[in-house]
Structure formats: C-alpha cells, structure tokens
C-alpha positions in Angstrom: -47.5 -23.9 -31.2 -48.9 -25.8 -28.4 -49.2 -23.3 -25.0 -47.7 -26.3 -23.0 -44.5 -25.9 -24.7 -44.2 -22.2 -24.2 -42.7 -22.2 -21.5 -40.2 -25.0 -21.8 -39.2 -23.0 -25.4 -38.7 -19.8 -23.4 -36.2 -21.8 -20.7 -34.3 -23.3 -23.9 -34.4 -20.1 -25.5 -32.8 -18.2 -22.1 -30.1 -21.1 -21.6 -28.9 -20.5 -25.2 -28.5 -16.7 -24.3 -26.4 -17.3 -21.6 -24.3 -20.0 -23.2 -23.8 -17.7 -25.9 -23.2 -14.5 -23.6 -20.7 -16.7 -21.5 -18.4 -18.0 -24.6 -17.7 -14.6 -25.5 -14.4 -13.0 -24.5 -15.0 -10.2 -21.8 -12.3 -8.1 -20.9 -13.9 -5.0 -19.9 -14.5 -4.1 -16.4 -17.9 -1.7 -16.0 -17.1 1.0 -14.2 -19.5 4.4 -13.8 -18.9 7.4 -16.0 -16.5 9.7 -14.1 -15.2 7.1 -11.9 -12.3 7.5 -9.8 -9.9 5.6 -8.4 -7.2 3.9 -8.6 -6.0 2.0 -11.5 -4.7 -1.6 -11.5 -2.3 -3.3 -14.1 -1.8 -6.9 -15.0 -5.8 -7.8 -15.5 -7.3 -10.5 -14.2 -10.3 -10.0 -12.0 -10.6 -7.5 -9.4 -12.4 -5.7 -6.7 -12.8 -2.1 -6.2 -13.2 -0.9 -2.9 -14.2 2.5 -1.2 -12.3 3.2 2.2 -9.9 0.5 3.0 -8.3 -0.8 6.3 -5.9 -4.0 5.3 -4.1 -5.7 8.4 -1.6 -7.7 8.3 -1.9 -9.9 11.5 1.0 -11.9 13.2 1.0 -14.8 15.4 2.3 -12.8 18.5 -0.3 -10.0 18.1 1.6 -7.6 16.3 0.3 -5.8 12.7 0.8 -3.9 9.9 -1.9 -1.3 8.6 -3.1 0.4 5.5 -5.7 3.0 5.9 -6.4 4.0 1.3 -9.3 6.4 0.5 -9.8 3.6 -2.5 -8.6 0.7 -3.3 -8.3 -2.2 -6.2 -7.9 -5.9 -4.9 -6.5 -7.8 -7.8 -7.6 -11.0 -6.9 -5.3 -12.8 -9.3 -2.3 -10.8 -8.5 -2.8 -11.1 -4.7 -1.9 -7.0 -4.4 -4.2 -4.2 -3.2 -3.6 -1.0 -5.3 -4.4 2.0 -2.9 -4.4 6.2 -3.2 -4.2 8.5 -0.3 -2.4 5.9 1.7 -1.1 5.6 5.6 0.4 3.2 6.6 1.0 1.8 10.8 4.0 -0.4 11.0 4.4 -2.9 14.0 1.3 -1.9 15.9 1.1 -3.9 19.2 5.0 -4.4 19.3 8.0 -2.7 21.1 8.9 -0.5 17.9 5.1 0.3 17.1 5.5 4.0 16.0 6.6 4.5 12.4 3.7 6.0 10.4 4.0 6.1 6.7 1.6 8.6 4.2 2.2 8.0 0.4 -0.3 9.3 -2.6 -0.2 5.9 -3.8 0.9 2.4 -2.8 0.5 -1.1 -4.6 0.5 -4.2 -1.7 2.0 -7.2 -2.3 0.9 -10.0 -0.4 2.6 -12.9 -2.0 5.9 -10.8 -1.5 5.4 -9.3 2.1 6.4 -5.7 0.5 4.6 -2.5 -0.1 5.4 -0.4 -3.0 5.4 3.4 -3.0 6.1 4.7 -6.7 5.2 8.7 -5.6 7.5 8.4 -2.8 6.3 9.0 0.8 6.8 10.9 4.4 8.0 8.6 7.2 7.2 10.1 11.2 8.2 7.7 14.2 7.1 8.6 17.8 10.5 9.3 18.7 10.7 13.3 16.3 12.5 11.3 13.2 10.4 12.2 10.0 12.1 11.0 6.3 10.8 12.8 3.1 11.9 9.8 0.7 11.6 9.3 -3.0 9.8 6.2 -4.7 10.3 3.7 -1.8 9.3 -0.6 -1.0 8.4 -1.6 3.0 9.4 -5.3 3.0 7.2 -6.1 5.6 9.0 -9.7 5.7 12.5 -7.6 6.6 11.0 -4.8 8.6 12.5 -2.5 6.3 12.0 0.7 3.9 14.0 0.7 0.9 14.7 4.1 -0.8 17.3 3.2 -3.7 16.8 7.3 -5.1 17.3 10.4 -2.9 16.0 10.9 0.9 16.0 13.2 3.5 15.5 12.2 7.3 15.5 14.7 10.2 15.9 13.9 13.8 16.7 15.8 17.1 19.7 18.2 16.1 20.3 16.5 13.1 19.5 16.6 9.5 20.6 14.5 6.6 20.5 13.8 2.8 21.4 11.0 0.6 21.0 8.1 -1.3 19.8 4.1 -0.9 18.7 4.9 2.0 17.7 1.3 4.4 15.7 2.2 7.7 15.3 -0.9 9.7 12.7 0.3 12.0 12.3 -2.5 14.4 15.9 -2.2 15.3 16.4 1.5 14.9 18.8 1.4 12.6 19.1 3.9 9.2 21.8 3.6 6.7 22.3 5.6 3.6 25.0 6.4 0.8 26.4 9.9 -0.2 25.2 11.4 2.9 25.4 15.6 3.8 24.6 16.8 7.1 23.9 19.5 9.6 23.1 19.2 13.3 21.6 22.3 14.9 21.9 22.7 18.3 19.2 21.1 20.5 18.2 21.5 24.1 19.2 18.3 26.2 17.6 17.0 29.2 18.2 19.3 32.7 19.8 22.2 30.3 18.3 25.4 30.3 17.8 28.2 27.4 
C-alpha cells in the first residue's frame, strides 16, 4: 500500500465505524455501578442532575420553587423527576408562604402540575401544616389536590378527611368526610 493513502484509508475506515455505531439501536442509558437516583419512565432522552433548583418565573415577579437532592430532566417528556423534594409556592407574592417537602415528586411542565405519589407535609407561615396522601399542585390553578386521606392542623383546630382541595392563594381548604376537634387556644389580649 502506498503511505500516501494511509491516512486517507484510516479516515474512511473511522467514518464507517461511526456510521455503523450510529445505525444501531441504543436504548441504554450509561449510568455508574451503584448509581442513585431517581428513576424516570416513558424513555426518551434525558438528563440527570445532582442538586436541583427549578423556578417557575411569572411575568409579575412571582415563582414557584423546587429544591430535589437529584433529579432526571426528561427532555422529551418536558417533566423533571425529583427525590427529597421542597417545594416554595408563590414566592414574591401576597400568599408567598406554603412550603411543601415530599420524598418524591415528578414536574410537569407542559401541564403546570407537580405530582407527589409518596404523599407530602404542607406548612404555611400562618401555623396550618397538612400531612396529605399521594397529592398534584396545579400550579396553573394554585391548588393542591389530595383525592385520598389528609390531615390539616391549624390554631385550635384539627381535621381529617378526604379529596381534600387547598387553594392557597385564596386561603381557602375544602375537603369530604371531614372529623374534627378544636382544642382550646390562647387569643390575642387573653391571659393563661
């Protein structure tokens, strides 16, 4: 063989490699041996991410946050599968408060909601804290929907029920097959 052609049979030789290695099917994603994190369904490409802090920005300067210790961004899905998840609805607006901690959470983007399949604990500002089953934020609606069993607690008051729909930028909380007990609390100028 001719040394001047050794190097253009080495390019033709690499371009058929990759030609080959890019017509074959790959639906494997590489991931280290004893990697953790969370899983994401539906395939399509993705990215996995370390720490996470996803904000939702609106036109008058309001947000929603997600704080994840890890995170999967399906690109093709338009979600962001999270664990170990907070979330800070309304920052920067009147009703800015309501803090939401799940073990998992899978955000839509397409459909303005945040799903939380473990369930989650809800706080606001105001001493109202929820302990709710698997729960969805629509973000679109400003409101959590709990379709299973909840339990919220307030000043002097504690309830349980079902389908529970807290519309936090109005203050509002509605919910089905409700039980109740108010303790008594200490109101404003009263003493002991």
């Amino acid at each position: 063989m001719n040394l001047r052609l050794f190097p253009w049979a080495a390019m033709a030789l690499l371009v058929l490699v990759l030609a080959v290695r890019s017509a074959l099917p790959t639906n494997v994603v590489a991931a280290p041996a004893g990697a953790k994190g969370p899983e994401m369904a539906g395939g399509g490409p993705e990215i996995r991410l370390g720490p996470v802090d996803v904000r939702e920005l609106h036109d008058d300067g309001t947000s929603n946050r997600l704080d994840a210790d890890g995170a999967v961004y399906g690109y093709s899905s338009g979600t962001v599968s999270a664990d170990g998840v907070t979330v800070f609805l309304g920052e920067g607006s009147p009703f800015a408060g309501t803090t939401v901690r799940a073990p998992r959470a899978v955000w839509n983007f397409d459909g303005k909601t945040i799903r939380l399949s473990e369930g989650c604990r809800v706080a606001r500002v105001d001493g109202w804290t929820g302990e709710l089953s698997a729960s969805t934020l629509d973000l679109a609606g400003s409101v959590l929907r709990v379709p299973g069993p909840a339990a919220i607690e307030g000043p002097g008051v504690s309830v349980r029920g079902v389908n529970l729909a807290w519309e936090w930028e109005v203050g509002k909380i509605t919910m089905e097959s409700t039980t109740s007990r108010l303790s008594p609390v200490k109101g404003p100028g009263r003493k002991g």
